[in-house]
C-alpha positions in Angstrom: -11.4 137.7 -95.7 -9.9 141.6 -96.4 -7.5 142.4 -98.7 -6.0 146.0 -98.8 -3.7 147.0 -101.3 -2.3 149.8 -103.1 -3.9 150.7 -107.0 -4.4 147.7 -109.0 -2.7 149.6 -111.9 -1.7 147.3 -114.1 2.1 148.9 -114.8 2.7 149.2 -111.3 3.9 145.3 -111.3 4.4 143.2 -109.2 2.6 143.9 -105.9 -0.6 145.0 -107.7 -0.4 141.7 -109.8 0.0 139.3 -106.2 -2.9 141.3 -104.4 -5.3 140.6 -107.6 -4.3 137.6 -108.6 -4.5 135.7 -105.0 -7.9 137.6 -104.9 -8.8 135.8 -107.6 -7.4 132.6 -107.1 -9.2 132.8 -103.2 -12.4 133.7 -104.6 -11.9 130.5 -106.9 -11.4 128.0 -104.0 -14.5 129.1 -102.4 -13.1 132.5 -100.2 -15.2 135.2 -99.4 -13.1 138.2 -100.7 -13.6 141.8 -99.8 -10.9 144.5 -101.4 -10.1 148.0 -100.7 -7.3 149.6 -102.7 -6.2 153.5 -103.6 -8.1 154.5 -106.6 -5.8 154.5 -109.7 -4.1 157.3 -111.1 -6.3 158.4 -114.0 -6.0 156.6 -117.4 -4.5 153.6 -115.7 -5.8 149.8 -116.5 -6.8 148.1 -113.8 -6.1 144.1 -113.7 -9.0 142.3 -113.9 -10.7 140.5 -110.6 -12.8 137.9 -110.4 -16.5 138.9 -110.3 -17.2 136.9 -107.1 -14.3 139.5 -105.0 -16.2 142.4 -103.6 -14.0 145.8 -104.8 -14.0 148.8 -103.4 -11.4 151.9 -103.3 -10.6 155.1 -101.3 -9.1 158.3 -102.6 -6.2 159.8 -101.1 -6.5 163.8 -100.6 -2.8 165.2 -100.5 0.5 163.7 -101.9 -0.6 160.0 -103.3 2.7 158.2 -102.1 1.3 159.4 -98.3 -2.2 157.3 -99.3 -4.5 159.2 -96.3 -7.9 158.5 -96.9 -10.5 159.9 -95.2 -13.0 158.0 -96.5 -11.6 154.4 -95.9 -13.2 153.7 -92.3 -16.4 154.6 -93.6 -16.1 152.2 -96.7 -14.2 149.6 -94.2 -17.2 149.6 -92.4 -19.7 149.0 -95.5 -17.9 145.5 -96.2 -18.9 142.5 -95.1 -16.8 141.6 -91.6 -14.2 139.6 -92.4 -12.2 137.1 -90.5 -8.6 138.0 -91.7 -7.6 141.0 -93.1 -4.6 140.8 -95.3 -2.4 143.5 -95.7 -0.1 144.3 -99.0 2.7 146.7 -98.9 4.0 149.4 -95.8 4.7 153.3 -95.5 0.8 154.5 -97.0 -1.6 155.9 -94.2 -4.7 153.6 -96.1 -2.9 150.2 -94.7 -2.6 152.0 -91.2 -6.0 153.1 -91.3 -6.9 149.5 -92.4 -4.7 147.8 -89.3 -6.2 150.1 -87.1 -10.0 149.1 -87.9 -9.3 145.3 -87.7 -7.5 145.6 -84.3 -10.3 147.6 -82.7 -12.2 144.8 -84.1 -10.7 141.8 -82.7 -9.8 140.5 -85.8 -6.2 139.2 -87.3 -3.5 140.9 -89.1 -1.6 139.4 -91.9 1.2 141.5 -93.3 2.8 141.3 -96.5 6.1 143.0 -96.8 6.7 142.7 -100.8 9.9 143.7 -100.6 10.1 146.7 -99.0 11.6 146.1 -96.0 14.7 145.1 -97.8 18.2 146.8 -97.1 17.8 148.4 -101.0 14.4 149.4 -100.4 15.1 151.2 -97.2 17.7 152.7 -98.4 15.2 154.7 -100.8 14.7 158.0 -98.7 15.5 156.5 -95.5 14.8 159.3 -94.1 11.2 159.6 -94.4 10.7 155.7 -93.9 12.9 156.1 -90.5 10.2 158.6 -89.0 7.3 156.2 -90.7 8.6 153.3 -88.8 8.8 155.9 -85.2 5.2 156.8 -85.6 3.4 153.9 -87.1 5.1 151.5 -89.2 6.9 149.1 -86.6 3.5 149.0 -84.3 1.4 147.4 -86.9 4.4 145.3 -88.3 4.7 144.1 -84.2 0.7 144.1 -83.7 0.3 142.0 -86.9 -0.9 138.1 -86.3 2.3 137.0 -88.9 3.7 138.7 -91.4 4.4 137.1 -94.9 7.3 136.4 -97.2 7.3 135.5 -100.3 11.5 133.3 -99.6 13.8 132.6 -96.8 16.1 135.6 -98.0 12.5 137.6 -97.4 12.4 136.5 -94.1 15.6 136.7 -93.1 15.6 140.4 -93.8 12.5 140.7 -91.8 14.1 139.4 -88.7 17.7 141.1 -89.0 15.1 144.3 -88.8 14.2 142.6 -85.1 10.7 141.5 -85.7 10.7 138.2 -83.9 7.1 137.3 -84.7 5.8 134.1 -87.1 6.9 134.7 -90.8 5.2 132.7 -93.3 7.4 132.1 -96.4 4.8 131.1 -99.1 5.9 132.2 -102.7 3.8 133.9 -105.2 1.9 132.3 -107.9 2.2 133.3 -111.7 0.0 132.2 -114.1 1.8 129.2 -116.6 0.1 127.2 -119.8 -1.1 123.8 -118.9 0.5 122.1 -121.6 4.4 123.2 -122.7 4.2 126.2 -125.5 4.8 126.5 -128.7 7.8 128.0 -129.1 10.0 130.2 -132.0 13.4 128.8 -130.4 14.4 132.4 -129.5 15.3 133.9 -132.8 13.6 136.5 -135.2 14.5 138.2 -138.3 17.8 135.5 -137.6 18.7 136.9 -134.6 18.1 135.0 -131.5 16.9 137.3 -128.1 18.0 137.4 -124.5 14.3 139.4 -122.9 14.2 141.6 -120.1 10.9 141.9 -119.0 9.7 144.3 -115.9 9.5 148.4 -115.7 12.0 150.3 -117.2 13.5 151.9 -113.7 17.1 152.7 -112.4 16.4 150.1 -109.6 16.5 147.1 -112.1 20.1 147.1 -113.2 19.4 147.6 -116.6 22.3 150.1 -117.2 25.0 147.4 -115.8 22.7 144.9 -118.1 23.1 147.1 -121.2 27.1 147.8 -120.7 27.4 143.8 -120.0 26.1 143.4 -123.3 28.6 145.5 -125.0 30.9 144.0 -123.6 30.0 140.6 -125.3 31.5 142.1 -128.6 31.2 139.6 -131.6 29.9 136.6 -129.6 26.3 138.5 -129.8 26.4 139.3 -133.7 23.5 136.8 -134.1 22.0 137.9 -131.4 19.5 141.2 -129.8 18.9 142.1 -126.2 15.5 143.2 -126.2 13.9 145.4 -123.3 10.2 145.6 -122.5 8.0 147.0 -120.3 6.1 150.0 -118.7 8.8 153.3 -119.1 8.8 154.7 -115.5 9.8 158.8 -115.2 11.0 158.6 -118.6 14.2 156.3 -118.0 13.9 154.8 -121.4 15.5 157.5 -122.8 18.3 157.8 -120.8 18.8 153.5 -122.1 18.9 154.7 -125.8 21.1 156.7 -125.0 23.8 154.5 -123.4 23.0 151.8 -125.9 23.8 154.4 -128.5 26.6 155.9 -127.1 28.3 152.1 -126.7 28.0 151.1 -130.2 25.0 148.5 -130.0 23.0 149.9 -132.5 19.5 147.7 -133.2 21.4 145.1 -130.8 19.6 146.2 -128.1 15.7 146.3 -129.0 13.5 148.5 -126.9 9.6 146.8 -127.2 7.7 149.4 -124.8 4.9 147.8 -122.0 3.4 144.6 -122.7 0.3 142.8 -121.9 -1.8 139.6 -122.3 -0.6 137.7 -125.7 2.1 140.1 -126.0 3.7 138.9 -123.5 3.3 135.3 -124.6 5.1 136.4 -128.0 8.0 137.9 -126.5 8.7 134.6 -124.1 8.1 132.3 -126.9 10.3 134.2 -128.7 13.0 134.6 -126.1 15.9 132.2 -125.6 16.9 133.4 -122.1 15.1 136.2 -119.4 17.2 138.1 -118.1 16.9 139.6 -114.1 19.8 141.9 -113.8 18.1 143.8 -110.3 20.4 144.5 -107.6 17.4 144.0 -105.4 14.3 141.6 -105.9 12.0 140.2 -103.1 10.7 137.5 -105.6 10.9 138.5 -109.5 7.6 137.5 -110.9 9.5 137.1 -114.5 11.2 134.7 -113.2 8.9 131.8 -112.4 6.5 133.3 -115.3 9.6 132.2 -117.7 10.8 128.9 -116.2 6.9 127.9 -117.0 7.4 128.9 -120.2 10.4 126.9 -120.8 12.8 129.5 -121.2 16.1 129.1 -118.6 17.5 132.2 -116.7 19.6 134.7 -115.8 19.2 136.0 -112.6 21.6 137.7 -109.6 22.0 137.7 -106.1 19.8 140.4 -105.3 16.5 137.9 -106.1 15.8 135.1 -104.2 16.6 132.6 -107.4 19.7 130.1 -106.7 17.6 127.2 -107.1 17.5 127.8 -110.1 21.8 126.6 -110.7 20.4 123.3 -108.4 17.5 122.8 -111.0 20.2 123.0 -114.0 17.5 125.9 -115.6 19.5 129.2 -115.1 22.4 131.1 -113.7 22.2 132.6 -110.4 25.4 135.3 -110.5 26.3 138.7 -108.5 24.4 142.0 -110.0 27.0 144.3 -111.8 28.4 144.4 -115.3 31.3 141.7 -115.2 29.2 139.4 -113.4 26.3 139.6 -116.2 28.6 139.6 -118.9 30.0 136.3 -117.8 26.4 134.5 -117.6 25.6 135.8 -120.6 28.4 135.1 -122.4 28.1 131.2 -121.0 24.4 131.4 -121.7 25.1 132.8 -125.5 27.1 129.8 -126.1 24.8 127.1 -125.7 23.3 125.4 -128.2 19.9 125.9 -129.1 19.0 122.1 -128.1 21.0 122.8 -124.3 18.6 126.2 -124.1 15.9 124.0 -124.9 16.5 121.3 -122.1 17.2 124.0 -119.4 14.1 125.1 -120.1 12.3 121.8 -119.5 13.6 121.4 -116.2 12.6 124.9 -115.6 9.3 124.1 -116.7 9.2 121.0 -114.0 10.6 123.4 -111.4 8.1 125.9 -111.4 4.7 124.0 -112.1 5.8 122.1 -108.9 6.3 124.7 -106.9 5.0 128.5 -108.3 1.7 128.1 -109.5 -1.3 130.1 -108.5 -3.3 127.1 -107.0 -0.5 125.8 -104.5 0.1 129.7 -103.1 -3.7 130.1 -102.7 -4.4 126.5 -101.0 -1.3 127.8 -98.5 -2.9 130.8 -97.9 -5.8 129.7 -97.0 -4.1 127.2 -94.2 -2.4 130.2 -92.9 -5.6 132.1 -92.6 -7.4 128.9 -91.1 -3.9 129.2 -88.5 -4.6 132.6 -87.6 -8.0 132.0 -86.7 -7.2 128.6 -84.2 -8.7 126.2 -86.5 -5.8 124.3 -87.3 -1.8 123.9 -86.3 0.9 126.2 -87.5 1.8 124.8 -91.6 5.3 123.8 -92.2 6.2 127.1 -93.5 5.3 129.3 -90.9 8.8 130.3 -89.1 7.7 131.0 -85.1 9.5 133.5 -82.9 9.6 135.3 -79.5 8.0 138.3 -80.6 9.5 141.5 -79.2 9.4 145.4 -80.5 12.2 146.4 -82.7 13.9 150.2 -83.2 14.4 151.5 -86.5 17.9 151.7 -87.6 19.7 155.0 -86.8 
């Protein structure tokens, strides 16, 4: 099979991570796997694939974001043919060039959306993705054998947009320890931490996330908000400031991008992860955490309220008050309460996250596609019909 993606860039997140990763994890369960992606921007890391995935990339010539390649039907052509080609992400001319070379060649579409055909995302210059969904977009969205989602909240925004069309909802895999980790119980240099982990972006909620935290007042003298991750256009400044400006001092820890055992060290160190986004298709940090035995905080805008059912978090409504409250409850737990919330999280998400479980799905959707077998259980059927874009 064919998986086209954007740059593998390591602090791009979280759809570079899923198109690597279940690269890997196909390769492992005996897949074939072909990859084209944009080349990265110089001096970024790539993530690492598996030696057995064939890799190639195309160069853009213009403005990146636009992703024309000219090259990419000529390097298309080079792979070996593949039965399914999977499809990571919308609005770059690379994925319509890759549609485009599968349907002249008989073979089946898989789509995945990561988010960005969310009410949030399209909001972010609507303009631009209105005329992208005119000229191109919808047809391959429509033309597309199933298109993925990673929850029901996924899909459900996928068919409000009108595409009636099989969905698959089949979450993401992260990457957990076998065996439970050793753990710091959450405090450093006395203070126990609440970790936000992810890109450092006005999209994320961080500056209602840093203003509930002032609001705590003394209930978080014994404790430090700490922030990590990649700085995107600079926003970490703007952060400081505001924490600054409210008083919070070295309350609020800033611990820059984080990789590989870093990021082991700050969740072992963590006593809850915070996910204050407004808007979150599936919230990798999440899952990644809950294996890890740390509980949660995380708001309506992610597909997380299993997590109240599980009794390993707090699903609450993004904004300031709403935070504050959650954390406030969450800052008031004893250690040993912490500590069993994230057991059951642990439970929760080696059950039902982990990278072997989305792969073996995968592959029975991909088996689907091709006739071999029925529809899975997670595959959501539809009358199929071509939708407008929004006004």
């Amino acid at each position: 099979m064919l998986q086209i993606g954007n740059s593998l860039a390591t602090h791009f997140g979280g759809t570079a991570a899923a198109c690597a990763q279940l690269a890997n994890h196909l390769a492992a369960c005996g897949v074939d796997v072909s990859m084209l992606t944009l080349a990265g921007a110089n001096g970024a890391r790539a993530w690492p694939l598996d030696p057995r995935v064939v890799a190639s990339s195309c160069r853009p010539i213009g403005l990146r974001r636009i992703g024309y390649c000219p090259d990419a039907p000529a390097i298309l052509g080079r792979l070996p043919t593949p039965d399914v080609a999977h499809i990571h992400g919308l609005w770059r001319l690379h994925l319509l060039q890759s549609a485009r070379f599968a349907c002249d060649r008989g073979i089946p579409v898989i789509v995945s959306a990561h988010g960005m055909l969310h009410a949030a995302a399209l909001r972010q210059r609507a303009g631009l993705k209105r005329v992208a969904r005119w000229l191109f977009q919808d047809a391959v969205l429509t033309g597309a054998r199933c298109l993925h989602a990673t929850a029901p909240e996924e899909a459900g925004e996928i068919r409000r947009l009108g595409f009636g069309g099989p969905v698959a909802v089949v979450p993401w895999g992260v990457d957990m320890p076998d065996a439970a980790p050793a753990r710091s119980g959450g405090v450093s240099g006395g203070c126990r931490r609440v970790l936000y982990l992810g890109r450092l972006h006005p999209s994320k909620g961080l500056e209602p996330l840093v203003r509930a935290w002032a609001r705590l007042g003394e209930r978080r003298r014994s404790w430090r908000l700490v922030l990590a991750g990649y700085d995107e256009g600079s926003y970490r400044a703007r952060l400081e400031t505001l924490a600054a400006a409210l008083g919070l001092g070295d309350s609020v820890t800033f611990a820059g991008a984080v990789e590989g055992a870093g990021r082991e060290q700050l969740f072992a160190g963590a006593s809850v992860v915070v996910l204050p986004s407004p808007a979150e298709n599936f919230g990798f940090v999440v899952p990644e955490a809950l294996g890890r035995c740390v509980p949660v905080i995380a708001t309506h805008g992610s597909p997380w309220s299993r997590v109240v059912a599980e009794g390993c978090g707090w699903w609450v409504p993004s904004g300031e008050a709403s935070l504050a409250a959650a954390l406030a409850e969450a800052l008031g737990r004893a250690p040993e309460a912490l500590r069993e919330m994230g057991e059951r999280g642990r439970r929760f998400a080696h059950a039902h996250f982990a990278w072997d479980r989305a792969a073996a799905d995968m592959v029975e959707l991909y088996e689907w596609m091709l006739g071999r077998r029925q529809a899975p259980a997670f595959v959501e059927r539809g009358a199929p019909r071509i939708p407008r874009p929004a006004a």
